[in-house]
Structure formats: structure tokens, C-alpha cells
C-alpha positions as CSV (number, residue, x, y, z in Angstrom):
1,X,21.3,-58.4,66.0
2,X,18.1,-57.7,64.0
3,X,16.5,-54.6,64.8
4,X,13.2,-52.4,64.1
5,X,13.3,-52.9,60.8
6,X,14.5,-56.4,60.5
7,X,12.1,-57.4,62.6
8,X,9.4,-55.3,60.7
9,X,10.6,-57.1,57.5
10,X,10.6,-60.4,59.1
11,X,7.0,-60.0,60.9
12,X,5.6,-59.3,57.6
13,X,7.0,-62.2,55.9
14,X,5.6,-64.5,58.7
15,X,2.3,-62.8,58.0
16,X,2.3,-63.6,54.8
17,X,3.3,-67.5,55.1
18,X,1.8,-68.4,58.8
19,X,-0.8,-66.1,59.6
20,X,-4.4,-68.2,60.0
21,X,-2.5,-71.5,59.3
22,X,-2.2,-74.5,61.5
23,X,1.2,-75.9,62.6
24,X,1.1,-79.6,61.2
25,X,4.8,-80.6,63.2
26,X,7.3,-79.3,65.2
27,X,11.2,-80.6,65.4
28,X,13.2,-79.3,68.3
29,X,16.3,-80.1,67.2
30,X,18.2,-78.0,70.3
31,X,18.0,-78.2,74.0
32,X,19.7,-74.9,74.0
33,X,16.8,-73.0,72.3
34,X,14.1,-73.5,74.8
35,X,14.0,-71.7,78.3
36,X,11.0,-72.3,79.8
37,X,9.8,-75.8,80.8
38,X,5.7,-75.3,82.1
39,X,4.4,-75.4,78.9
40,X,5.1,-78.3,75.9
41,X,6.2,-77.1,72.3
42,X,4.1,-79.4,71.1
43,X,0.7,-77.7,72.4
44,X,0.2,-75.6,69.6
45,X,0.0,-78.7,66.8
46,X,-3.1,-78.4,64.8
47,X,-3.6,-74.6,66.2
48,X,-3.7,-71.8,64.3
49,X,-1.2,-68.9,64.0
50,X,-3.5,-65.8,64.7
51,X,-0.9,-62.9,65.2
52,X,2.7,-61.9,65.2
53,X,4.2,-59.4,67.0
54,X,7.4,-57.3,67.8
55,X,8.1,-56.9,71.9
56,X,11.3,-55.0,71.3
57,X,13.8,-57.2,69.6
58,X,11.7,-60.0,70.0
59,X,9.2,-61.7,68.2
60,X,6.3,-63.5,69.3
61,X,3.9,-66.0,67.1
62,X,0.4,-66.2,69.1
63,X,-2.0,-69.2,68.5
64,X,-5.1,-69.8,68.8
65,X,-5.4,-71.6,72.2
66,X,-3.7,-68.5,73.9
67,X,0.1,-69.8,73.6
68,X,2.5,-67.7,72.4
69,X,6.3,-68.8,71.1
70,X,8.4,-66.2,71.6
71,X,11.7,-65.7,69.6
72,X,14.6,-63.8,70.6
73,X,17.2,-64.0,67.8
74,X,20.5,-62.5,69.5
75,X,23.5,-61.7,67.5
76,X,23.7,-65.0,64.8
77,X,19.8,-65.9,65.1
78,X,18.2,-66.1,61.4
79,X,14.7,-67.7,60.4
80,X,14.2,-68.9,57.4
81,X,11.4,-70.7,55.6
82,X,11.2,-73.6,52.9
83,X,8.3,-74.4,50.6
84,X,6.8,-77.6,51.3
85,X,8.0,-80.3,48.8
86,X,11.4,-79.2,49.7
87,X,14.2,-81.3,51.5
88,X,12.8,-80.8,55.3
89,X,15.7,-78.0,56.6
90,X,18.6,-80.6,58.3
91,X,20.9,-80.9,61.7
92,X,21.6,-76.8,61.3
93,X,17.7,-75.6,62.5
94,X,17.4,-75.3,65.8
95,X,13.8,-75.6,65.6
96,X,11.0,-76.6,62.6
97,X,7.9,-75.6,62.6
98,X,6.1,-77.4,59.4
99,X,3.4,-75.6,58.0
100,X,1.2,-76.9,55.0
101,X,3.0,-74.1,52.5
102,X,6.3,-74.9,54.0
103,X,9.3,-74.7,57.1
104,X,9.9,-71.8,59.4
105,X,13.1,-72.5,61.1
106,X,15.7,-70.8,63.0
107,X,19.5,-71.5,62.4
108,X,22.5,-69.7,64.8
109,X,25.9,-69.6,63.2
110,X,28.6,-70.5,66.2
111,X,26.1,-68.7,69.0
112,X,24.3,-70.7,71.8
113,X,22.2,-67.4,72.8
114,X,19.0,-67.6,70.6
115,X,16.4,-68.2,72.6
116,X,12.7,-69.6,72.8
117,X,10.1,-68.7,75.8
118,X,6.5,-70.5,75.9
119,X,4.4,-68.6,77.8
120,X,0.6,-69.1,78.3
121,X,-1.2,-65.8,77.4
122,X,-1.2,-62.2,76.1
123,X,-0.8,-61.1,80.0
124,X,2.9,-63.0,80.3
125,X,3.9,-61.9,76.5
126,X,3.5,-58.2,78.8
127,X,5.2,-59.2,81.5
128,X,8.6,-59.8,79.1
129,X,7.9,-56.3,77.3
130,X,11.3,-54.1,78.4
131,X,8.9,-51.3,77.8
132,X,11.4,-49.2,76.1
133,X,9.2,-46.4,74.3
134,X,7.4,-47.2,70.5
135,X,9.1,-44.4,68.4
136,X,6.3,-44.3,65.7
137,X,3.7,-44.5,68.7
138,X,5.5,-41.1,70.9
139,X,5.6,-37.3,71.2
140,X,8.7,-35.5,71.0
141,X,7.9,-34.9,74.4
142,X,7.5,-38.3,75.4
143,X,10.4,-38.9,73.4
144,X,12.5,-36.6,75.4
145,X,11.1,-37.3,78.5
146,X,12.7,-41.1,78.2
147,X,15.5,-39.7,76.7
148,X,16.9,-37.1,79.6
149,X,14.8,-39.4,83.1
150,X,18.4,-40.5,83.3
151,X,21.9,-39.1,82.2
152,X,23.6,-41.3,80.1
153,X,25.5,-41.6,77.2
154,X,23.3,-41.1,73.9
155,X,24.7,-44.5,72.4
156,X,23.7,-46.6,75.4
157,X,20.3,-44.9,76.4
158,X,18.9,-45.4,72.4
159,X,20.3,-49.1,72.4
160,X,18.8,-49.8,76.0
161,X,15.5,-52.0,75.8
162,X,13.8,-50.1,78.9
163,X,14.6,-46.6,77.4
164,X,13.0,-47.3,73.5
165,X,12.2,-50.3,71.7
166,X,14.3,-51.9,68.9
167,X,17.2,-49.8,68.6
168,X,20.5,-51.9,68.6
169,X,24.0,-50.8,68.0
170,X,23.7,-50.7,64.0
171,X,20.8,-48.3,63.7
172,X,22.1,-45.9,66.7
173,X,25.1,-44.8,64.5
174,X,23.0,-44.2,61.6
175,X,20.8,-42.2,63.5
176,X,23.4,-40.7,65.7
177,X,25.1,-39.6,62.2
178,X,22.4,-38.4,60.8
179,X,21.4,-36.0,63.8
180,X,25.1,-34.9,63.7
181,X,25.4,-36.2,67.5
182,X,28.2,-37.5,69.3
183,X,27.3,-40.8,70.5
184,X,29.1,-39.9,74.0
185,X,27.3,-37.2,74.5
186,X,25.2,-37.1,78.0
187,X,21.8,-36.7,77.5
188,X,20.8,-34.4,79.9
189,X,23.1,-31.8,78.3
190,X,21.1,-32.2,74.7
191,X,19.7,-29.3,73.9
192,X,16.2,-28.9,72.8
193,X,17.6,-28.5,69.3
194,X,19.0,-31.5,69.4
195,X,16.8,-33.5,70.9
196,X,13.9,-32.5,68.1
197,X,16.8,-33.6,65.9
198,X,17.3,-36.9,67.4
199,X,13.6,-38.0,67.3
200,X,13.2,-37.1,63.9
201,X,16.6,-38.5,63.0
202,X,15.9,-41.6,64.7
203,X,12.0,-41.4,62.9
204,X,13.8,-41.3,59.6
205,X,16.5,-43.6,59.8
206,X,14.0,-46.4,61.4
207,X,11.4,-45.9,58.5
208,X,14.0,-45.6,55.5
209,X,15.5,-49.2,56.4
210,X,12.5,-50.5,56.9
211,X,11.5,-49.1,53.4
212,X,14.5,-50.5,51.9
213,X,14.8,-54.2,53.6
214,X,11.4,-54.1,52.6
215,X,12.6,-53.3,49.3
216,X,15.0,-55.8,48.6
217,X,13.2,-59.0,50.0
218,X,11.2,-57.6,46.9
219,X,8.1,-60.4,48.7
220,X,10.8,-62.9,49.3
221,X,11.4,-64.3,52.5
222,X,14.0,-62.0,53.9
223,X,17.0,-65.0,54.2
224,X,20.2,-62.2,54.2
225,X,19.5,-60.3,57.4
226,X,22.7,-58.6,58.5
227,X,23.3,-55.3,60.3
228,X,26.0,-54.3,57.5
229,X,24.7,-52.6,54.2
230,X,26.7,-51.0,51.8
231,X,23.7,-48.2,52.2
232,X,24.9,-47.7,55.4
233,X,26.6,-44.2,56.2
234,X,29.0,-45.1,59.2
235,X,27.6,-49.0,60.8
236,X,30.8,-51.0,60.0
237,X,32.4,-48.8,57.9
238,X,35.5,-47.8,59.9
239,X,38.5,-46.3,57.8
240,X,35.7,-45.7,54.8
241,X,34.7,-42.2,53.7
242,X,32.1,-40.4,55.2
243,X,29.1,-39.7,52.5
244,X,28.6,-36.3,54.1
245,X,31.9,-34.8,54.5
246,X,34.4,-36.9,53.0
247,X,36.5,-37.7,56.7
248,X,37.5,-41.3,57.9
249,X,34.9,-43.0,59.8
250,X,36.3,-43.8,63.0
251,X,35.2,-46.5,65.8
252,X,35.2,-46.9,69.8
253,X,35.3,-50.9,70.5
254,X,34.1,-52.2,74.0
255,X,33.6,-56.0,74.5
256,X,32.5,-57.6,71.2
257,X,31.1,-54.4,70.0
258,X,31.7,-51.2,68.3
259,X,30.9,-48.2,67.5
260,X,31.0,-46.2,64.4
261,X,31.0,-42.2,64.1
262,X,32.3,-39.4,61.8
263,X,35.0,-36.9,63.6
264,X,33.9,-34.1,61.5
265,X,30.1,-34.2,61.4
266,X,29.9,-35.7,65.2
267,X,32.3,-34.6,67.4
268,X,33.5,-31.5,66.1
269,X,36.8,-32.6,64.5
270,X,37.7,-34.6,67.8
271,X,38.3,-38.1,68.3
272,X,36.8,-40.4,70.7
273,X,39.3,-42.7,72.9
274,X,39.6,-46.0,72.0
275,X,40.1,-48.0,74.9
276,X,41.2,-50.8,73.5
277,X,44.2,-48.6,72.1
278,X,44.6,-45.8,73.7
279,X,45.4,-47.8,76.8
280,X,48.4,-48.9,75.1
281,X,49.2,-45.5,73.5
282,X,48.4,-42.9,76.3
283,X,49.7,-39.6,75.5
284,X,50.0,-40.5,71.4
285,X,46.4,-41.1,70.7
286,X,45.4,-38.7,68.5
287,X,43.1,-36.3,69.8
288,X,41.9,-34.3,66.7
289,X,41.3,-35.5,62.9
290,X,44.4,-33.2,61.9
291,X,46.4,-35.3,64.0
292,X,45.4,-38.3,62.7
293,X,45.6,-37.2,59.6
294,X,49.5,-35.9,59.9
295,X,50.6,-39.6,61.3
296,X,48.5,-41.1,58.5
297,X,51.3,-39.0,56.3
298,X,54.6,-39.2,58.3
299,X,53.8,-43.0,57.3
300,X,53.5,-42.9,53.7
């Protein structure tokens, strides 16, 4: 699911191609896409695009006669955008919007959860704002304030919408790596150490992908948005090295998702259950790295 800095990337892409231009067409191309019914896709034709925005994950496309189309790409969601003269974008866009330098569109590989809302003004775009705090915008204080209101493990509360805005599951194990955090850990027993840590961690890790996604759409329109990067220090990189310390990065799965954390730098050499083997193995899940480790060798 894009995050922060996808989005970032994205939004400043749109700027660069929609911003103060008029929508000459739109194709809805699936019934799927759309979730609200009051107001008409076609009411923005001839209007222009007058600002773009990030409400958490989302982003929103404001017009000039107050109507905003607000995108919410899910897991699989991708826009992407062809320059006018091209072959108009076929069966596999879920919307077109035709601008007079070119297509935006949105495409979902295998997904029906992408997901358009029309809404009438600036004052409903803030009604559909989870509120989760701005981390460029906050205090450390505010920060931890959010942070310890409720006790929680520290992977859900930084992946929650109504706790802070734009962290998904790939950039919470970067930042949880790089604060040396166990994502299991309750955050009312942080201490204040490592709560400064977090904020700046999270700070950091936010900026430095934006910097780099930034980087390599190089002006482009970012087409390859993906929340796997060879860049990445322990996001979908289960069985690989650490880059800090050398140890296997190991993974908790739950539902269609995982997550991704170093024994050694984040637990203190101890490894997190598994549930969707440990179940099964009881008693012989490993418990520390060493353990691991010595199976990994009694099977060579």
C-alpha cells in the first residue's frame, strides 16, 4: 500500500501534469471504483485542477467548483499517466481522466478495494481525515503524547490512521529497525529514550524514502511504486542479512501481512512467535537466535 512517501512522490507528479489544467473527459471504466453516488464524476469536466493533497494514505484532486475526487489506492492501486497522442490507456484503468498533456488513470492488479469518494467541499474532505498526527508538522511531545494515549503494540499504533498519518506496514519496520525497537513492544512501557528515538527514527526514515523515490522517478511519472526496495533494511527481506549486524531477518505473519524485524538489533537476541507456525510447533519454536541458528546446522 503506498505510503508517506509514495504519496509525496505521486502528489508531486500530479502537480506537475494536472495542477491549473482542465479535465477535458473522464471514462469510468469500473462500477467497483466509485462509492458515493450524490455527486456525478462528470461535474468536474472543463474545471480546473487547483490542488492536491495527502489525507493520510489518501489522495484528493480539488477543482475549481469546490469538488474534490478522492483516491484511496489500497494494496494493488497504481496511477499512472500517458502523454496525449498516445493509445488512450485500455479495459485495465479503472478510471481516465483526459487532460490536454495526457491520461491519469488508476489500474488494480487482482484487487476490487481501490476506491473513489466525490465529495462536495473542503469541509467533507475533513470529515474523511483519520486524523492520525502530521509527523513533520509535531513535537516530540505531541508525538508521544499520540504515541502512549493508548497501550498498544508499537507496530499497530504507527500503522493505525487515527494515531499518525501515512505509516503503513513497510515503513514501520524500517523505522522500527532503525530505532532498534521491538515492534511488540507496548507503548506505554517506551521509555523516554526511546520514544525521542522513535520520532526521530521515524523523521528520518519518512524523509530519506521520500528523498530517494524522489530520486529515482528522476521527473518521471513514478509508474513502479512498490513497498519492496532492495534499499530496504528489513521490509520483505526475511531470511536476508541484516545490514547492521549481519543476523537473519526474521518475520511475524498475521492475515495477508507481515512483519519484518532483526533478532539481534530489535529484540535482544529473542525471537518473536510466529503464529502461523508456532501453533503447529509449540514447545520447538525457537525462542532465541542461537537456537535457530543450531537447527539451521543439525540440518546441513
Amino acid at each position: 500500500m503506498p505510503e508517506y512517501p509514495d504519496i509525496t512522490v505521486y502528489i508531486e507528479a500530479l502537480e506537475q501534469r494536472i495542477l491549473s489544467h482542465p479535465v477535458k473527459s473522464i471514462t469510468m471504466q469500473s462500477p467497483f471504483l466509485l462509492r458515493t453516488a450524490q455527486i456525478p464524476f462528470d461535474s468536474v469536466i472543463d474545471h480546473n485542477v487547483i490542488a492536491l493533497k495527502r489525507i493520510g494514505k489518501r489522495i484528493a484532486i480539488g477543482f475549481d467548483n469546490d469538488i474534490w475526487f478522492v483516491f484511496h489506492l489500497m494494496i494493488a492501486g497504481r496511477f499512472h499517466w500517458k502523454k496525449s497522442g498516445n493509445k488512450k490507456p485500455g479495459r485495465s484503468a479503472l478510471i481516465i481522466l483526459e487532460f490536454a498533456e495526457g491520461y491519469l488513470y488508476l489500474t488494480e492488479a487482482g484487487h476490487k478495494r481501490a476506491s473513489l469518494h466525490i465529495l462536495h467541499n473542503g469541509e467533507e474532505l475533513e470529515q474523511i481525515n483519520p486524523g492520525g498526527v502530521e509527523i513533520f508538522e509535531s513535537s516530540l511531545e505531541q508525538f508521544k503524547s499520540q504515541l502512549v494515549a493508548n497501550n498498544h503494540t508499537l507496530k499497530r499504533s504507527l500503522t493505525d490512521p487515527h494515531y499518525f498519518s501515512g505509516i503503513g506496514n513497510a515503513y514501520s519496520d524500517e523505522i522500527l529497525h532503525h530505532a532498534k525497537i521491538s515492534p511488540l513492544k507496548q507503548t506505554q512501557k517506551l521509555s523516554d529514550d526511546e520514544i525521542d528515538s522513535l520520532f526521530n527514527s521515524t523523521k528520518f526514515i519518512l524523509d530519506k524514502w521520500t528523498r530517494l523515490l524522489r530520486g529515482k522517478s528522476k521527473n518521471k511519472f513514478p509508474e513502479k511504486v512498490t513497498a519492496f526496495h532492495d534499499e530496504m533494511a528489513v521490509h520483505g527481506k526475511y531470511g536476508q542479512q541484516c545490514p547492521d549486524c549481519g543476523t537473519k531477518v526474521q518475520r511475524i505473519r498475521y492475515a495477508s501481512n507481515e512483519t519484518n524485524y532483526c533478532p539481534r538489533c530489535q529484540t535482544g537476541g529473542k525471537l518473536l512467535a510466529d503464529r502461523a507456525i508456532s501453533r503447529l510447533l509449540k514447545k520447538d519454536w525457537p525462542k532465541t537466535i542461537e537456537e535457530l541458528e543450531n537447527r539451521n546446522l543439525m540440518k546441513k
